[in-house]
N, C-alpha and C positions, 0 to 999 in steps of 0.2 A: 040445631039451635037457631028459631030465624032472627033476623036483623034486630036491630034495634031501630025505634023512628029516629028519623032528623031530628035532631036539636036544631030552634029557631035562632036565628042570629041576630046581630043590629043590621036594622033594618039599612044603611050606608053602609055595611058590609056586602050584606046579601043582594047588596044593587050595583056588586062591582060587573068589571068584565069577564068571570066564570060564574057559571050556573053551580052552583056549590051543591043546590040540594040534589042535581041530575048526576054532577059527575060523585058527591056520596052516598048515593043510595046502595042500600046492604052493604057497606064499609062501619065496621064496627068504630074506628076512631071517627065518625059521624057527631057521636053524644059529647067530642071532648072538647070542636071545633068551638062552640062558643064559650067555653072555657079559656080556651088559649087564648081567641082574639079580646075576648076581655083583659085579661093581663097584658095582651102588646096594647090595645088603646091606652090604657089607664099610664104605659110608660113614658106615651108620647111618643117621636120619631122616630128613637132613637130604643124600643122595646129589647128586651133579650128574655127567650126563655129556655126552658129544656125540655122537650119532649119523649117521656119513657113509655114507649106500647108496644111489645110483641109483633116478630114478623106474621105479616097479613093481616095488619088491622084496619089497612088502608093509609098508613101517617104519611106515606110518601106519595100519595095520589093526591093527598089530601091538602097537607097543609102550603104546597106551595100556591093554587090559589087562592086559599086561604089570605096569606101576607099577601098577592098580588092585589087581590079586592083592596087590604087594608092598605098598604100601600095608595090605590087609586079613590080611594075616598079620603086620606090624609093630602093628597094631592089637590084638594078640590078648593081653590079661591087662593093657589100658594102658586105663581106662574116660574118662579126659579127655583122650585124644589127638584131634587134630584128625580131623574126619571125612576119611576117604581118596577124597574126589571128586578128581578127577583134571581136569582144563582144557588143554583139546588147543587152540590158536591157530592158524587157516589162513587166509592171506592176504587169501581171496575170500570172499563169502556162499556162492556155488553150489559153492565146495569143501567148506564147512564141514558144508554140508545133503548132499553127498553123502559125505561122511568118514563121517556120522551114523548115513545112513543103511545103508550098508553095512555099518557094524561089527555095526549094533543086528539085519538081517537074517539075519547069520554068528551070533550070537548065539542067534538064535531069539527074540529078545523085542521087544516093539512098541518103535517107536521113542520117545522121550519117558519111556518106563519107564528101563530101566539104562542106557542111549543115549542123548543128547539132544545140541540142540544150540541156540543163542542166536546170530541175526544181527541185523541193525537192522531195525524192526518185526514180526518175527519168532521165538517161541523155542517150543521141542516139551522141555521137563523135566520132570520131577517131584524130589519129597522122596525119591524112591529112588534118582533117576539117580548113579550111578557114575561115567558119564565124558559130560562138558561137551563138544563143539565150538563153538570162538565164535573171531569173528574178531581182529585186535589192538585194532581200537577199544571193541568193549565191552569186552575184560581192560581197558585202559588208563581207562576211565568207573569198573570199577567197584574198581580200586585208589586211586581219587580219591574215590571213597567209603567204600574199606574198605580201607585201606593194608595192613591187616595179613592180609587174605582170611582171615580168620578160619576160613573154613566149606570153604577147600580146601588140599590137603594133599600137591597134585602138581601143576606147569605143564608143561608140553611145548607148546616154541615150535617149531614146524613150518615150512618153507622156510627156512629163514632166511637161506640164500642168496642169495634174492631182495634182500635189505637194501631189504627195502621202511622207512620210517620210522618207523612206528606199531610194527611186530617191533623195531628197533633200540632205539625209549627204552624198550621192553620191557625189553632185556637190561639197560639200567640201571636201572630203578626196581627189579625184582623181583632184582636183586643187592643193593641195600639191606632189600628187605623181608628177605631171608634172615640179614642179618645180623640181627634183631627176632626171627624165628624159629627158631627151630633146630631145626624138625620140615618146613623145607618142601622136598620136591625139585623138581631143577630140572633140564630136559633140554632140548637145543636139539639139531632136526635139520634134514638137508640132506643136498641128492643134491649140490651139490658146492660148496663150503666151504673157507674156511679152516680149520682143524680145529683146530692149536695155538693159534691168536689166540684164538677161541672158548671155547677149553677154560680157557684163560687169565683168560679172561673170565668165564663162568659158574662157573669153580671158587675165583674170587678170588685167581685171582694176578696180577691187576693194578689198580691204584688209578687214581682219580680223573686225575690227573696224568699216565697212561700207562706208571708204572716198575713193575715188581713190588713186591707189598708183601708177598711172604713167606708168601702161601698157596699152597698145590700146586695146579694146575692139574687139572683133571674129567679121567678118565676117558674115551679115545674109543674107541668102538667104531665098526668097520667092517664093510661086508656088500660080500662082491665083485659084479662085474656080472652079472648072470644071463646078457647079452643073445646074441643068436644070430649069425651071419653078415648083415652089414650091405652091402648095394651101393649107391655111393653113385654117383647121376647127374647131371650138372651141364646147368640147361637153360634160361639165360638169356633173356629177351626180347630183341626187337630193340632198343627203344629207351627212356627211365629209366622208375626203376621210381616215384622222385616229383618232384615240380614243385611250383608253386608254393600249389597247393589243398592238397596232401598227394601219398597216393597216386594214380597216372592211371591212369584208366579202364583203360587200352592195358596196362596191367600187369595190373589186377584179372582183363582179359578175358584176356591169357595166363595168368595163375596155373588160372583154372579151366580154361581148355580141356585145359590140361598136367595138370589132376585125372583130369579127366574121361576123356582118351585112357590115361593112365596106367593108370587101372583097368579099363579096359574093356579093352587090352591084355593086362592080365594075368588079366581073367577069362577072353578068348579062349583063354589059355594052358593054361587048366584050374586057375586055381587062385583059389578063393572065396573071396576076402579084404575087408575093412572099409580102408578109405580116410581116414587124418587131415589136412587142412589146415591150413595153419598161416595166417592173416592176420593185420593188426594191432589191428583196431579192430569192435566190433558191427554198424559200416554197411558197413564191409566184407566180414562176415559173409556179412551179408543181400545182399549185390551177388554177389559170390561166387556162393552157394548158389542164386539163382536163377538167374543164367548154366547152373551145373552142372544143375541138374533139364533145360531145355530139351536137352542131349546124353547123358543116361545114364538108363537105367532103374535103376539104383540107388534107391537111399532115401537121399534127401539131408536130413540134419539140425543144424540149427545148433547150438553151444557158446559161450555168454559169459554175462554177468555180467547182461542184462535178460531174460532168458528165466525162465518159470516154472518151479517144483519139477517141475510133472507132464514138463515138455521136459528137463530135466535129467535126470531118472530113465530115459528113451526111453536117452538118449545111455547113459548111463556104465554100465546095467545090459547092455549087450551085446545082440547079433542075438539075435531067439526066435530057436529049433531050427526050422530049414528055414525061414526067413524069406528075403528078400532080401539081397545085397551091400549094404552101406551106405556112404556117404562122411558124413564127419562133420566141417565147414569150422568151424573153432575160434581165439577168438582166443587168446593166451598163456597160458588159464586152464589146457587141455590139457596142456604143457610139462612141468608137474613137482605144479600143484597136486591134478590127477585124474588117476586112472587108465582110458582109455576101453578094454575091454575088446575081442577081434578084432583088432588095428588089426595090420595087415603093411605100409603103404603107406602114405609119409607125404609130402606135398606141400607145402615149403616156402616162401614169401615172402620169409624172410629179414628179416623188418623186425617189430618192434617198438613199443609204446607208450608211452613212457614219459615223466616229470614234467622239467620246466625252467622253469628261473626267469631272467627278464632284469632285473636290475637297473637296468639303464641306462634301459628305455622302460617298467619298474613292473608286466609282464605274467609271466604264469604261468600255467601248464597242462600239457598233455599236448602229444607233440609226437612223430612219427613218425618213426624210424630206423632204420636199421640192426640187429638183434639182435646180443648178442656173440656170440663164438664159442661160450662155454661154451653158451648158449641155445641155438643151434645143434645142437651133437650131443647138448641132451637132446631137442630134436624130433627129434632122426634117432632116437636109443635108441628112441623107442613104438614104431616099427617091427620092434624086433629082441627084443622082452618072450617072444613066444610060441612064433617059430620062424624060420628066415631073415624077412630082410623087405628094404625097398629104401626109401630117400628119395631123392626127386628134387627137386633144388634147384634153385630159379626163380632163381639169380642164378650168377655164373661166380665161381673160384677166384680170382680175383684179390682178388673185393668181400669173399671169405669170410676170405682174410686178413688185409685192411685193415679187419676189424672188430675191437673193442675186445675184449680176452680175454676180462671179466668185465661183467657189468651197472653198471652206475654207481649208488654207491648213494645212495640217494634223498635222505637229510639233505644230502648234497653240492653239489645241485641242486635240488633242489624250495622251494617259499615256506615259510618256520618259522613263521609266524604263530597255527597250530592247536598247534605241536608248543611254543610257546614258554610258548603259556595253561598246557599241559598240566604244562611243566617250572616254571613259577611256582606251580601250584596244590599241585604236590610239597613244593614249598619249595626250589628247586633252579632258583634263577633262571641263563637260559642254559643251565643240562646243567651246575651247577656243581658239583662233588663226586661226578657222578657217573661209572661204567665204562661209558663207549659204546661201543661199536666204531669209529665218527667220531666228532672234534669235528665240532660246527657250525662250520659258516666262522662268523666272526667278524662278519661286515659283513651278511651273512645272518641271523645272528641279532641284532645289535645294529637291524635294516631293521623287524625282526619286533617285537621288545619295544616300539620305537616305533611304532606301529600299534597295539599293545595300550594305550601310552598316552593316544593319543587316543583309545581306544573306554572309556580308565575300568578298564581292566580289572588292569590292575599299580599298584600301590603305588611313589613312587621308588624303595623300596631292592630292587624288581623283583619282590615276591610278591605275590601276587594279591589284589585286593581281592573285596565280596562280590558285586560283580558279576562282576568275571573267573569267580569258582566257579559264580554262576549260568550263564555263557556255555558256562563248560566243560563242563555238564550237556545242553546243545542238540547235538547231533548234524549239526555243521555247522561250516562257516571260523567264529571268532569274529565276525568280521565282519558276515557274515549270521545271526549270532545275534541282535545287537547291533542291527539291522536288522528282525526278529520281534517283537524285544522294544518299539523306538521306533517301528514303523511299525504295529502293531495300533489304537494306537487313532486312526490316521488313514484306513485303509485296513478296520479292521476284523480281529478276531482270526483270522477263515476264508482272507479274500483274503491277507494276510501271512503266512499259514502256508505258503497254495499258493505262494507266490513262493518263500519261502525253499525249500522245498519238492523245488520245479521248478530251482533254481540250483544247489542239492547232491545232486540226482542225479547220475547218468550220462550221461542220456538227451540223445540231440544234435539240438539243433535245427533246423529245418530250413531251409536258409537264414540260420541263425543269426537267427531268428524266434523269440523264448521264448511272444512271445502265440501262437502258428498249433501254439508244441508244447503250451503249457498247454489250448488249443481238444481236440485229442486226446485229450489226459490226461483230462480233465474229463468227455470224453464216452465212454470208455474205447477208442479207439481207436486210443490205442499199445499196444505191448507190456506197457509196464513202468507201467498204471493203475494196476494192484493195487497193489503196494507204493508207489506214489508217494499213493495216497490214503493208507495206514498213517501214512505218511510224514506228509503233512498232518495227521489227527487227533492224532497224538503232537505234536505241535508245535505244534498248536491248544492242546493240553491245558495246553504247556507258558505260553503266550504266557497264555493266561489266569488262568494262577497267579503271575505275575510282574507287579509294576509297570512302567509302558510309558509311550508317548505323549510321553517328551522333545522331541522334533522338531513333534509334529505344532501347539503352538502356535507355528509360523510360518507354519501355511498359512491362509490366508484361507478358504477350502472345500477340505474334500476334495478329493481327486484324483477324476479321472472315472475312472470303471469303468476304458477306453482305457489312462489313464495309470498306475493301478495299480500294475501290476508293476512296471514302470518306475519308481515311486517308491520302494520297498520295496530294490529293486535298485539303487538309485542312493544310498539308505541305506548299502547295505551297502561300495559303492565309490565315493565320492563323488570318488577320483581320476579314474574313471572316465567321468563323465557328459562325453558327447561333443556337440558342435554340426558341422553340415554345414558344411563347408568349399563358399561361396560364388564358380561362377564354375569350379569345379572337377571337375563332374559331382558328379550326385545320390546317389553311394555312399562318397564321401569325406571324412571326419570330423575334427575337432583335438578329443583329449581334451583336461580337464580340467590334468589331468596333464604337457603339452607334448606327446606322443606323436599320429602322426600315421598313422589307420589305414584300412584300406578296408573294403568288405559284399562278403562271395562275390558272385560274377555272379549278377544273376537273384532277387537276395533283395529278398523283399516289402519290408524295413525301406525301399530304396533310396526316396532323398528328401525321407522325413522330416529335421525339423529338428532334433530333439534325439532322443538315445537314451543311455540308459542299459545301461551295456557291463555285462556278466558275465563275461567270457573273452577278450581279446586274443591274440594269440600273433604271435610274427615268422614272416613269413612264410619258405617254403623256396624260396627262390629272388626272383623279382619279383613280386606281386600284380598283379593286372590294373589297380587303381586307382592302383598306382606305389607304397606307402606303404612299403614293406616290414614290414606290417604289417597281420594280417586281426581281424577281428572274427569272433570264434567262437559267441556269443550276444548278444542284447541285446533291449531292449526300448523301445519308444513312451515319450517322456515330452512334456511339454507345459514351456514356460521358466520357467511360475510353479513348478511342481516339482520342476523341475532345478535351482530357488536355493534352494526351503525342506529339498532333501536334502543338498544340498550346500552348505549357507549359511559352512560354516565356511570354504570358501574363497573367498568375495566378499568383493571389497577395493576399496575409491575412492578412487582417488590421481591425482593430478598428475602427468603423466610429463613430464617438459621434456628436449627435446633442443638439442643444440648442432651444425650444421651450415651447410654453406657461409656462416661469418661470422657469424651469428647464431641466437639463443636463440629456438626455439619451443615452447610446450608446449601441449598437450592435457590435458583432464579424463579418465580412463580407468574405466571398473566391468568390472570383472573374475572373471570364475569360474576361479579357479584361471591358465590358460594362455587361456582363451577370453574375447575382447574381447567386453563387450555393449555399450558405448555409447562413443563416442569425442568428444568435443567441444573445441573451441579455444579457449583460454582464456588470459588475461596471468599470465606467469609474475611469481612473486616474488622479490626480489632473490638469497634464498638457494636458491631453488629454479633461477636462473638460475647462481650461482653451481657448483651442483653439477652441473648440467647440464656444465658447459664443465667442471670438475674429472673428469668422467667421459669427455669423449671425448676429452680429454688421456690418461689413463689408456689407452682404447681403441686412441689413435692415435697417442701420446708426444708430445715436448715440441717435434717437429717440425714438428708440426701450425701453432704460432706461427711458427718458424725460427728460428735463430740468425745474427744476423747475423755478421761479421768479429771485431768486438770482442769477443761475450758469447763465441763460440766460443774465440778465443784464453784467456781471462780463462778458460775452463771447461777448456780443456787443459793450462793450469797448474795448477787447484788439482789437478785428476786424477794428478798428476804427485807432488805434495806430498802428496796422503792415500797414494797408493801408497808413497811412499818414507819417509813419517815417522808416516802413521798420524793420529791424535784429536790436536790439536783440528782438525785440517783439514778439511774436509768431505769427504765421499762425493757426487760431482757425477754420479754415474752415473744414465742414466733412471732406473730402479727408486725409487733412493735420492730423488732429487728426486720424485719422482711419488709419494712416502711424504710427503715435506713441502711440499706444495704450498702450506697454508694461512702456514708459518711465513714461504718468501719470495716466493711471487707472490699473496697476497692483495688487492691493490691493481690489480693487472691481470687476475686475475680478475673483478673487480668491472668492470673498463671493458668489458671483455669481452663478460660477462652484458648490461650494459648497453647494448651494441651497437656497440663500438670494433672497426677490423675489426684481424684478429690482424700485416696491415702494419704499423702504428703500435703494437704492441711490441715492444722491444729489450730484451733478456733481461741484456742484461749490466747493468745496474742493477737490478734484482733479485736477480744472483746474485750484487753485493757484499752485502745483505744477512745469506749467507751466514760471510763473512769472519769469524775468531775473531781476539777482538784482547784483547792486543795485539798477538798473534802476527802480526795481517796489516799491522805497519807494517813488516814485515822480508821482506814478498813480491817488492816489486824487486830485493832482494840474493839472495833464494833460487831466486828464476823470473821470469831479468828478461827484460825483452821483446826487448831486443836488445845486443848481443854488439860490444865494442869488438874490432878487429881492427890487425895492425900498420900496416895501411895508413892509418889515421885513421880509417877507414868505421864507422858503426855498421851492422851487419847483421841482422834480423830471423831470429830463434829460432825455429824450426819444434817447435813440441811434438807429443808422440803423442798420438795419437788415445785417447779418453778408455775406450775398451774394451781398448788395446792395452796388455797386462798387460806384453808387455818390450819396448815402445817405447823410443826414443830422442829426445832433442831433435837437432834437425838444423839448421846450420849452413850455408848453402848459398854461397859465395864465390867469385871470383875467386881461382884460383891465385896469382897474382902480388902479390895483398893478403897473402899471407903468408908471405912471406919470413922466414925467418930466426926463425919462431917456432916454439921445442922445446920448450913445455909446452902441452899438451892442456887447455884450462879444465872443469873441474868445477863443476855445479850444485848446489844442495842442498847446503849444507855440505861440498860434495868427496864426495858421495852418484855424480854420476850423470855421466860423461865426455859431453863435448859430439860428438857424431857429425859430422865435416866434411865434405861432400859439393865438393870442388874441382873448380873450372868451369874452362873453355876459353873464350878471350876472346869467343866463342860462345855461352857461358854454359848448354855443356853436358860433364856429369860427367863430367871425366879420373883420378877416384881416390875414393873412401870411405874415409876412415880415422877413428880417434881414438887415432891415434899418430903425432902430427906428426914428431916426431924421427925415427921410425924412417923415414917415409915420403920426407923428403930425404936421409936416407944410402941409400938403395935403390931403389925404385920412380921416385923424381923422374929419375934420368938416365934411361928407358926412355924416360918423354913426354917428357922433353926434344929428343930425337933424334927423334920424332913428330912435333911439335907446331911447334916452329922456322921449320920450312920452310914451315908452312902459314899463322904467323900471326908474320909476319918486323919488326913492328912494333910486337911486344911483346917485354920482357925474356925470354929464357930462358937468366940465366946458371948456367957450370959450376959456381958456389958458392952457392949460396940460402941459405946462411948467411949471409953478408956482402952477397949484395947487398940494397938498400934496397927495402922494401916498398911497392906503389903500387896505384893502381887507374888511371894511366893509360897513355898508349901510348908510346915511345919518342919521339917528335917532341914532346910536350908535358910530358917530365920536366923 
């Protein structure tokens, strides 16, 4: 497909500081550039648009000097206008350092001169740079230090599609800064997007609340697909693709053979193409990628987020001229954040890495799925950028359409705890007042503010005190800030920086081992040394500028070297600190917390007795160790330091229970959910008391029994609150299990004391109950038993104390009631007595509570029944008249 020509621009555009038509030539989003700068002029200063175009059309080369021209030509005869640096925001570090780099090459100028870019211990600017790359979290640092960005005068949020979190309170805070300034533009793009919500968003036409508040909506601009003839192959493995580690080996090994044959196939074919891979995660990268070298002479090079500048540059600047085929195993960074130049040939996974939060067992992380769909066909599009191309996908049409349309976005699922410090330091406790694209769930963030209150860091009325703003300044969970800052002067401000350090990486453990991965680090034999030292120094810097050391007067000495990390870590999540579950194999832990998790197979930690967790996550499917639950990091701790980190949850209490008849209790010391010391001890009268009021509670009021009496006496009054309401009691479990102290206080006490629960009878305690004087009129309103015309007293069946349209029931000899046409009513003539009439047998010949009607009708039916078979009782033609009895015809 070749290019499109340049679109001509205004001429005060095209005469800024970037050569627009040099650095868009053959860039498809070329034709859209005077589109868009038309809608920022026409807005004035202060423009907003949204730009939707497909990854590789060029929007991120393009439009930032795009805005910088407009910016410098809105500048021109205005000497206090804000300086027109421009702040381009992309997701990743390795996008933002190759955005930079690229743009500043097409340029012709070093990079760091009019190009630059700012990642975490990392930035290349100067006093001349024009246009910024930096990721959301530095924008987000450093409008908590300069609300108003004084010194910039254009944002462009980039992916935004992604709805990563850090881009989301993005689009709220700097929708407020715009209303302060009235010279800032503001651009949000994406390859694929909501575009009107957005536009809605960024251009203020909607409020806090969600409703419009009567601003017009941004401007969108779109740039069609470039893309070429796409063939799409579906080429499933035999068996799943994850379990319960993650993804299985058995998948990784078909992804890459299916690379590997794929390219080699089509180089056979004659045709010399670059090869992209899609996987989820860095170690699957690297498993991948060397599977792939052992079957291809290609040049196989990896893409993610711990790789160096100098490997990043390899990747995204393209094959030299006459070099080899290349395959290039990438995780999600590819997708939409880079553009990898060559690439006809894209090899799918179909899965994903993405953040999840479990509230229920307190863990969060990353967590392997599924990709949506949209993800999906933007990895098939790298294939179709340059000229036909082909994706083959490692999983079958069924899986592709049972995935979720869109990415899930991140505030939805992920822990708020960073994002909550961030919104209190605002002034905007919760995301209050502000335009989000999500609310926070509610219980999510209400999870998060709580957590900032035990760390000190919110004020009650939820804005940040001056520690929260110092937490907010550390480049980490507040948590493990919080943790740098109190664990320096136990641990020392070096060791505390590396742990914090080593926790807020990327970098995954091995074995979920932090000491065996800090061992590497330290001695530069990961990847990711370099920056993880950065990473330590700035943190060092910071830990020694701040006051510290809260925690460490409880330890008696230092932590040993060994236990270090593990204490720093165990700072930071003191829900966390775990003890070996005894008796259970040596990989099997009880958090702090109640949560109950296992050690990958094979991990060094296996056996030790305490560890200090970094990362839990539920596992995908069954863990080996049963938990449903793995330990993802952690680290050695020793029990003296697993109580002076975690002191706030050591409790010493009495635990007294009540079981088979009697009161025992135990002394208990506790860390959180982990027993450390149990001992037997004489309960106290109230503490025996509460024992038996709890497994009452536990086990209801059955547990004692009811015998005949208390039962009846309890299905009357049941009967009387039903039908007349207060002052009657509410006799129901619940209700009584609310007032335990007001009527069984007395048998509790025998109880406690060791009466076994046979020798109580509940129905003298539940007169206790009785409102009076109301209850001297309880025999006339629910009497026990029921004169009948035979002389007989008969005993009153009441319902059952649950049974909302029970009846009271009457159970009688037929023959005792002769001649009786009025139905008796209880309760005040409230509730017809239900007659269950027997056969001299004294089994049911009729239900009614309509005596009258049932001798003018129904009674001749069993009369001509019943007669013949019980010839020695009355069954006269008139049961009016005849006399009522209860005995047999020879004894009338």
């Amino acid at each position: 497909m070749p290019s499109s020509p340049f679109v001509p621009l205004d001429p005060a555009v095209a005469r800024g500081p970037f050569d627009l038509g040099a650095i868009g030539a053959g860039l498809t989003f070329a034709e859209s550039l005077a589109e868009l700068a038309a809608a920022l002029l026409a807005a004035g200063p202060a423009g907003t648009a949204v730009v939707q175009a497909p990854p590789g059309t060029g929007k991120t080369t393009l439009v930032p000097p795009l805005l910088a021209n407009i910016g410098s030509a809105m500048k021109e005869g205005r000497d206090n206008a804000a300086a027109p640096r421009v702040v381009v925001t992309q997701p990743r570090r390795v996008a933002a350092r190759s955005a930079a780099r690229r743009l500043a090459a097409l340029d012709g100028s070093r990079l760091g001169d009019r190009v630059g870019y700012t990642v975490r211990g990392e930035r290349q600017t100067g006093p001349g740079t024009l246009i910024e790359f930096v990721t959301p979290g530095i924008l987000l640092r450093r409008l908590l230090a300069d609300p108003g960005l004084e010194t910039t005068g254009v944002v462009i949020l980039d992916e935004v599609h992604e709805r990563g979190l850090e881009t989301d309170l993005l689009v709220g805070l700097l929708g407020e800064v715009r209303q302060l300034r009235g010279d800032l533009t503001l651009v949000a793009m994406s390859a694929t997007l909501d575009a009107p919500r957005f536009a809605a968003l960024i251009g203020g036409g909607i409020g806090a609340g969600g409703e419009p508040d009567g601003g017009g909506p941004a401007p969108v601009v779109d740039c069609p697909s470039a893309l070429y003839p796409l063939d799409v192959e579906w080429a499933p493995a035999a068996g799943a693709r994850l379990d319960h580690r993650g993804v299985t080996r058995a998948f990784l090994d078909h992804v890459a053979d299916t690379a590997a044959a794929s390219h080699a196939k089509a180089c056979a074919s004659g045709q010399d193409l670059d090869a992209l891979v899609f996987v989820p995660g860095a170690w699957e990268v690297s498993y991948v990628a060397a599977r792939i070298r052992g079957r291809t002479g290609a040049e196989v090079l990896e893409l993610h987020g711990q790789i160096g500048p100098a490997e990043q540059d390899r990747v995204v600047s393209g094959r030299e001229p006459g070099g080899p085929a290349r395959i290039i195993v990438s995780t999600g960074l590819a997708e939409s954040s880079l553009t990898v130049p060559g690439v006809r040939l894209v090899i799918d996974s179909g899965l994903s890495r993405e953040p999840r939060r479990d509230a229920s067992r307190g863990m969060s992380g990353l967590v392997t799925v599924s990709c949506s769909r949209a993800s999906a066909e933007q990895r098939a599009g790298r294939a179709a950028r340059q000229g036909p191309g082909k994706v083959v996908r490692c999983y079958d049409q069924k899986t592709f359409g049972a995935a979720p349309a869109h990415q899930t976005p991140e505030i939805v699922v992920a822990d708020l705890t960073a994002a909550a410090l961030i919104l209190a330091c605002w002034g905007s406790p919760g995301g209050q007042g502000l335009a989000l694209p999500d609310a926070p769930p509610r219980a999510a963030m209400a999870e998060a503010v709580e957590v900032l209150r035990e760390l000190g860091a919110v004020q009650p009325d939820g804005l940040a005190t001056d520690l929260g703003r110092t937490l907010a300044r550390v480049p980490a969970d507040p948590r493990l800030a919080r943790a740098l800052l109190d664990g320096a002067a136990a641990v020392g401000h070096r060791t505390a920086a590396e742990a914090v350090a080593l926790v807020a990486g990327d970098q995954r453990a091995p074995g979920a081992d932090l000491t065996r991965l800090l061992a590497g680090l330290r001695t530069g034999g990961e990847l990711a040394s370099r920056r993880w030292n950065e990473d330590v120094r700035r943190m060092e810097a910071i830990a020694r500028q701040e006051k510290s050391g809260v925690v460490a007067a409880s330890l008696a000495a230092p932590p040993a070297p060994a236990a270090a990390v593990g204490f720093v870590v165990a700072l930071a999540f003191p829900d966390r600190v775990a003890r070996r579950v005894s008796g259970e194999g040596p990989e099997r832990y009880l958090l702090s917390s109640g949560t109950r998790a296992g050690l990958p197979a094979g991990s060094s930690l296996s056996g030790h007795e305490w560890l200090a967790v970094a990362e839990v996550s539920r596992a995908q499917g069954r863990d080996a160790a049963g938990t449903g639950a793995v330990i993802r990091s952690a680290a050695p701790l020793t029990a003296d330091t697993a109580e002076a980190a975690a002191g706030q949850l050591l409790t010493d209490t009495v635990e007294a229970r009540f079981s088979q008849g009697r009161v025992t209790a135990r002394r208990e010391r506790r860390l959180g959910a982990i027993v450390l010391s149990s001992t037997p001890v004489r309960p106290s009268a109230a503490e025996g008391r509460a024992a038996v009021a709890l497994a009452l509670e536990q086990e209801g009021l059955g547990m004692i029994g009811w015998s005949p009496a208390a039962d009846a006496l309890r299905r009357r009054l049941a009967l009387l609150h039903r039908e007349l309401g207060s002052p009657w009691p509410d006799v129901s479990d619940p209700a009584l299990l609310a007032r335990l102290q007001e009527w069984l206080e007395p048998e509790l006490d025998r109880l406690a004391g060791g009466a076994a629960t046979s020798g109580i009878d509940l129905a003298d305690p539940l007169r206790r109950l009785l409102p009076w004087p109301e209850a001297s009129r309880l025999g006339e309103l629910v009497p026990e038993r029921l004169e009948v015309p035979s002389g007989s007293w008969v005993k009153i069946d009441y319902p059952d104390v649950d049974d909302d349209g029970g009846r009271p029931v009457v159970a009688v000899k037929l023959q005792e009631c002769f001649g009786w046409d009025q139905t008796p009513r209880l309760v005040r003539g409230r509730v017809p007595v239900l007659f269950h009439l027997l056969s001299p047998a004294r089994r049911p010949l009729a239900v009614t509570d309509d005596l009258a009607s049932f001798w003018s009708g129904p009674y001749a039916q069993v009369r001509a029944e019943m007669r013949g078979r019980y010839p020695r009782h009355p069954w006269p033609e008139d049961p009016w008249t005849a006399p009522a009895t209860a005995r047999t015809k020879g004894r009338m």
